[in-house]
Structures are given as C-alpha cells and as structure tokens.
C-alpha positions in Angstrom: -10.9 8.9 -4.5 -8.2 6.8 -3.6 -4.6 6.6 -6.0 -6.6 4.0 -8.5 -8.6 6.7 -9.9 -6.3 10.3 -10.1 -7.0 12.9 -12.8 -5.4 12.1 -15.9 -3.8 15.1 -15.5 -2.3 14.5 -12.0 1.3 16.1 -13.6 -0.1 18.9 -14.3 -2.0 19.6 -10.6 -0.9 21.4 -8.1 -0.9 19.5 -4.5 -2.2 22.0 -2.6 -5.9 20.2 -2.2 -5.6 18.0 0.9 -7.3 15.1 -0.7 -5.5 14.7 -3.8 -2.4 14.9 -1.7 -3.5 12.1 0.2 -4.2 10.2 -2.4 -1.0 10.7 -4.2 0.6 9.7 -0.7 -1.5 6.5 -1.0 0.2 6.1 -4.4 3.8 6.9 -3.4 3.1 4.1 -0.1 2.5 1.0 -1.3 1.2 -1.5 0.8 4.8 -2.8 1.2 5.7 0.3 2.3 3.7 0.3 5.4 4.1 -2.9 6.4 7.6 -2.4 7.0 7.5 1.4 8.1 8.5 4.0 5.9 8.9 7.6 5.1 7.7 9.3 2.0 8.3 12.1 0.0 7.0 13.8 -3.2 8.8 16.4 -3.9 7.0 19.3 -6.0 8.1 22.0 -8.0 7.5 25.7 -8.1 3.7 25.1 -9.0 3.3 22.5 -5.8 3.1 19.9 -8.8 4.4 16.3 -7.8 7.8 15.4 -9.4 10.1 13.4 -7.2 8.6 10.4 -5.1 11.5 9.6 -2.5 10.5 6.6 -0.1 12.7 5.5 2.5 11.7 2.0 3.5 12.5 -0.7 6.6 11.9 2.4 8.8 11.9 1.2 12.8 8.1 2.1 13.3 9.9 4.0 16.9 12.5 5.2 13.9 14.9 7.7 15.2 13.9 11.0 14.6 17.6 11.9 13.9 17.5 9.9 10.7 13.8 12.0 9.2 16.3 14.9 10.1 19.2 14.1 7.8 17.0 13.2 5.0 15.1 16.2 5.3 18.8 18.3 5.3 19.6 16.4 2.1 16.5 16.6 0.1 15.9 20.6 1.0 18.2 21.8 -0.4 17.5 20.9 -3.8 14.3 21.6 -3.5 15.2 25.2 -2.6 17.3 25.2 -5.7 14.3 24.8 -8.0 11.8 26.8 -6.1 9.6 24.2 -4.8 7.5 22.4 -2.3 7.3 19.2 0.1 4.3 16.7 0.5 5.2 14.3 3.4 4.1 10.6 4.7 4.9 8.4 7.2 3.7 5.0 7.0 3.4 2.5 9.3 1.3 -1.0 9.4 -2.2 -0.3 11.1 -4.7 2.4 12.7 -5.5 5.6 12.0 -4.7 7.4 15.4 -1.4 9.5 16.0 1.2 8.5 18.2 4.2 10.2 19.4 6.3 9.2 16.6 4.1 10.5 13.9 3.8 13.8 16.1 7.6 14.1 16.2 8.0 13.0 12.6 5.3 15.7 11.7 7.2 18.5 13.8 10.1 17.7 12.3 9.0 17.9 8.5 7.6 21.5 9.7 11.0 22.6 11.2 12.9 21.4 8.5 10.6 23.2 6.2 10.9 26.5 8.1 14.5 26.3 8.2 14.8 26.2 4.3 11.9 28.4 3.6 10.6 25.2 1.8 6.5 25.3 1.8 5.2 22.0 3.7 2.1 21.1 1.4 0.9 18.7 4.1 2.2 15.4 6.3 0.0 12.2 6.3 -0.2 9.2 8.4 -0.3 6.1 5.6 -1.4 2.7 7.1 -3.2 -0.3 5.5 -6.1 1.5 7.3 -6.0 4.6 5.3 -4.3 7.8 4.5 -4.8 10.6 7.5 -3.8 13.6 7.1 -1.8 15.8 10.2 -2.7 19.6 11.5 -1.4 22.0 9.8 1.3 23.9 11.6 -0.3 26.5 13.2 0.9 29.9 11.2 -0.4 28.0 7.7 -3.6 27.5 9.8 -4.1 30.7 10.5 
C-alpha cells in the first residue's frame, strides 16, 4: 500500500500497525519534503488516530540534533494535554540505509517520548527510495 490508496476510513484508525504508519508518513513527506531534508510529525490522539501533520522542512540533512530537541519540547506538551501519541519521520533525498543522523534523530524522538510519558507509535526513514521504518526502542520490543 503506499499513501495513494489508504482506507477510507484512515481518521478513524488507529496508527499502531507499522505499515499504515508508514504510509501515512509517505503521505505527510512529500517528495519536496525529502529533497530538501525534513522532519515529520503526525500527531495522534488518545486512540493513536492521526490528527496533526507537523513538517519541518529545509532540514540540514547533518541537522543539528539540538533543533529535533526543541521541537520535540514544544510539541509534547500538548500532546500530553490531550492524552495522545507521536508517529515520527525523517526525510532525507535517497537510500534506504540508516546513518548516524537518522540513529540520533530516532534516539532522540524516544527520549523525548520517555520524558513526557508520550507513546512513540514508530520513527521512519522517508526518502524518494521508500519509507523504512526504525527498531523499536528496546522496552516496546520486549
């Protein structure tokens, strides 16, 4: 499945299945998106169901990992407000293997999480290559 051909009733599901996650992060990334290095964000609510696309575009694809952090400490909050959830993606132009950067950008979408007690639905790598998703962190994985 790819974004072109979600459920009707995307609103109304839960993104807690790894592949309609990633293809609502292939929805939220546009093509644009990647080519210039971004980070996304759906932002779910108490049922993991997507409400809030954030994308922050023109990211340095070496972006400072300070930045991810003060986005992540103004979005959370609000999310913990209203109960809910995180889905996460970095994009960047090409390939589908992890660097350092996506690593770092993944560990800090988990310890951002953690510190707000905000579930982490998933982080996926978005390139005009595909949509990969990242490990779990290791406690959901276990």
């Amino acid at each position: 499945m790819t974004f072109e051909n979600l459920p009707v009733n995307i609103k109304e599901l839960p993104l807690t299945d790894r592949r309609l996650a990633a293809d609502v992060i292939d929805l939220i990334i546009s093509g644009e998106a990647r080519a210039d290095g971004c980070l996304g964000i759906m932002v779910c609510d108490e049922h993991d169901r997507g409400v809030l696309p954030i994308v922050l575009s023109d990211v340095p694809h070496d972006g400072d990992i300070e930045a991810v952090a003060t986005l992540f400490d103004l979005v959370l909050p609000l999310v913990v407000e209203r109960g809910g959830s995180l889905l996460v993606g970095r994009g960047r132009p090409r390939g589908g293997v992890l660097n350092d950067v996506d690593r770092a950008w993944h560990q800090q979408a988990i310890d951002s999480c953690a510190a707000h007690d905000v579930p982490l639905l998933g982080f996926y790598l978005a390139t005009r290559d595909g949509v990969f998703p990242l490990p779990e962190p290791l406690a959901a994985a276990s």
